[in-house]
Steps between C-alpha positions, in 0.01 A plus 500: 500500500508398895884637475406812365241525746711486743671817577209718442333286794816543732482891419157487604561325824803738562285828445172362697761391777672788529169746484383367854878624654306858574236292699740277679677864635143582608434156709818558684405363895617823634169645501350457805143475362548240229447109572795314542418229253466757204852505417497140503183506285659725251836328461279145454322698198850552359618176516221303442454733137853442438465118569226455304586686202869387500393099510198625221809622288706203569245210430475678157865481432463140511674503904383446823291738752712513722785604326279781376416584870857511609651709181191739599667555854808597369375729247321710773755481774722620277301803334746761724752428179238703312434787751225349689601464814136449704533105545814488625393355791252287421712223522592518860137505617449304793137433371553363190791330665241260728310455208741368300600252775166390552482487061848254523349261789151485279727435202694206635147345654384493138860346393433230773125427404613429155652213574457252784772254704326199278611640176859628643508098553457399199722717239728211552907496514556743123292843694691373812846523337371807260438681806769393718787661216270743405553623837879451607678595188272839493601562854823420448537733257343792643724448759788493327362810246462717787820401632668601221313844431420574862862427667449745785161334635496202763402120353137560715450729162644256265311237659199710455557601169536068453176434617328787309581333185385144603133487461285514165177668444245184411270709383670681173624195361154340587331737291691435163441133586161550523464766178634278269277220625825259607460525907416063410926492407749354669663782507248690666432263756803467605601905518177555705609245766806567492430903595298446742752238642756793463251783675484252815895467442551887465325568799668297720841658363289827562424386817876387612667798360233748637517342843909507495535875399221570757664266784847726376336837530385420820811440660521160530793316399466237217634186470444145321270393755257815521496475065408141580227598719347722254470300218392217732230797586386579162461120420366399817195781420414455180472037583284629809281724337492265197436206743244636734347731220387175304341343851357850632378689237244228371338558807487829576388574202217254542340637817532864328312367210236430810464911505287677310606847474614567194888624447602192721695318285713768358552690874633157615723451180647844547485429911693137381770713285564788758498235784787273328670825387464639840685221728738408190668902598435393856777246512718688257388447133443746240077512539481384110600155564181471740296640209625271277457182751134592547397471117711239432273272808158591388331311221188508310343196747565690816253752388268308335214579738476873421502409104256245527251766629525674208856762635818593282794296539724621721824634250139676304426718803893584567478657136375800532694612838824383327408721180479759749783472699748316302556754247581761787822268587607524120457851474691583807767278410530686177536835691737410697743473180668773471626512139754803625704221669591356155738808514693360762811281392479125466099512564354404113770264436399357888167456312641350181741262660149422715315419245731295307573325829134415587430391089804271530425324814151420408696313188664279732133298604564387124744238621212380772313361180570184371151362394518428049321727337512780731643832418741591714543862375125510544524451831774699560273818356239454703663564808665850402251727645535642832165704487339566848692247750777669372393851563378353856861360595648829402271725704542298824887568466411875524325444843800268625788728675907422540660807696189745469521442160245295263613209331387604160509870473314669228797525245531090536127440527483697143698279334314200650166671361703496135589106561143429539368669241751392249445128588097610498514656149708251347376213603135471321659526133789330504261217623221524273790494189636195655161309573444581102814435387459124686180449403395450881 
């Protein structure tokens, strides 16, 4: 019934979308009496509809919402393949562009504050090794796919392409774990530590490889020693932040708990996230890896004051701003796929060889197991999906330049948006029919 749902719902969406093109004509900004924020306004209405409704239709296909959101953007960037041309542009809005920035540093806060540096201690050696493999062989890979399909671009793209397949999305495989009622597993234990493990990995291969293109397209020349220097950066930041975040935070959150206006605690979470964000760009990081530091510090205890007097937890009152403006990164990442450049040669088997690449390295943190009794194919499932980090490590390679050019132009980014929906869809059944065919 929910499948044959389905495309009635999509038709819906596609005909509700596409009847507010006239009105987006009429908001253009070249009328001197309108407000400036109206186009914005209007575009948000559009994508927020099309986010909603697309992760509505998703959940009840059995997937996650944000697959939904992101399938959504495509469909209505791509509506000028069936005449209506009116939202063309939508996905080059500056607007929605900031939005969606400020949607990916909220996203990786509430990454961070889902774990803390106590529990990254204590996966033990199996999610050390898991995560270790599961992020070398993917990279390697990549590398070596886009090598192979992509002959005419410079190893700064291969090495990007590498590092967009390294991390796993925690929160898909998370969610079967916790459906069927076995997130208590070894199994599951051991894939949740080991992606977040791989996220902090990820990022510092984000980090180094983000910092060496931009070092490259700013002139400089590059050599062993100035690679050195930037991963010593990357690591350098995230032990300091980690490090002074456990000793600092405590108390300044303490004397804020001492204020009694309300909003406090959630302006100086966000003020904690954009801070960390904010100086992690400032010495040459991408700003996500700041983000991602700044949840992963804060705990429950450092707060405690403002829940004892009756406020929401802290990763309660980031909710509802990340419902807003987390689905406006999704959405925009789906426009920017342009299905046209599956046209061009070599691009859909870039996104099949991609895919298979970034399903087979995650197979190799199989070999990192070696506990009795747990399943290493298991294991190896879990850490398919690419979900959101990936999407987030392929949009900052379209704001990295080589030679005036980006690193990932749109054709290439396309066939990264495949890859992680692919490893997205796949992942929850083939996972559920192995959990059941185990017994787990």
């Amino acid at each position: 019934m929910r499948y044959d749902m389905a495309a009635p719902r999509m038709r819906s969406l596609l005909i509700g979308l596409a009847a507010l093109a006239p009105a987006v004509a009429l908001a253009s900004p070249g009328d001197g009496h309108s407000d400036p924020v109206a186009p914005l306004a209007l575009a948000l209405v559009i994508v927020l509809a099309a986010a909603k409704l697309g992760g509505e239709l998703a959940v009840r296909l059995g997937q996650p919402a944000v697959l939904g959101e992101l399938l959504a953007g495509v469909l209505v960037g791509n509506l000028s393949l069936v005449g209506i041309t009116t939202l063309d542009g939508l996905w080059a809005s500056p607007s929605l562009d900031m939005l969606a920035r400020l949607g990916v540093l909220v996203l990786l806060f509430e990454v961070g504050l889902e774990s803390t540096v106590g529990q990254m201690l204590k996966v033990g050696a199996p999610s050390v090794l898991v995560a270790t493999l599961g992020v070398a062989v993917p990279f390697g890979l990549g590398w070596s796919t886009s090598a192979w399909l992509l002959p005419g671009q410079s190893a700064y793209v291969h090495a990007f392409m590498g590092a967009t397949l390294c991390a796993t999305s925690i929160g898909i495989t998370a969610r079967v774990f916790q459906d069927l009622n076995r997130l208590h597993t070894a199994e599951a234990r051991i894939i949740l530590g080991a992606a977040v493990i791989d996220d902090v990995m990820g990022l510092v291969i984000l980090a180094v490889v983000g910092g060496t293109i931009t070092a490259v397209g700013g002139g400089a020349a590059l050599s062993g020693i100035g690679i050195a220097l930037i991963v010593a950066k990357a690591i350098v930041f995230l032990s300091a932040s980690l490090v002074l975040g456990v000793y600092l935070s405590p108390m300044l959150f303490k004397m804020a708990s001492r204020l009694q206006a309300r909003g406090v605690l959630l302006a100086l979470g966000l003020a904690w996230c954009f801070l960390l964000a904010w100086v992690s760009s400032l010495i040459g990081l991408a700003a996500i890896v700041g983000a991602f530091a700044a949840g992963l510090i804060l705990e429950d205890v450092h707060y405690r004051g403002f829940v004892d007097r009756g406020e929401h937890a802290l990763d309660e009152l980031i909710r509802p701003i990340s419902a807003f403006l987390v689905p406006v990164f999704f959405v925009l990442m789906g426009l920017r796929t342009d299905l046209r450049a599956f046209a061009a040669p070599g691009i859909l088997g870039l996104a099949l060889a991609l895919t298979i690449a970034a399903v087979l390295g995650k197979q190799a943190c199989s070999l990192g197991v070696w506990r009795p009794g747990v399943d290493r194919l298991t294991v190896g499932l879990g850490m398919i999906p690419r979900g959101e980090v990936g999407l987030i490590f392929a949009n900052v390679g379209t704001s990295l330049y080589l030679d005036g050019n980006p690193v990932i132009d749109r054709n290439t980014y396309s066939a990264l948006v495949v890859m992680v929906m692919l490893t997205t869809l796949v992942t929850p059944p083939v996972l559920k029919a192995r959990l059941g065919r185990r017994g787990l």
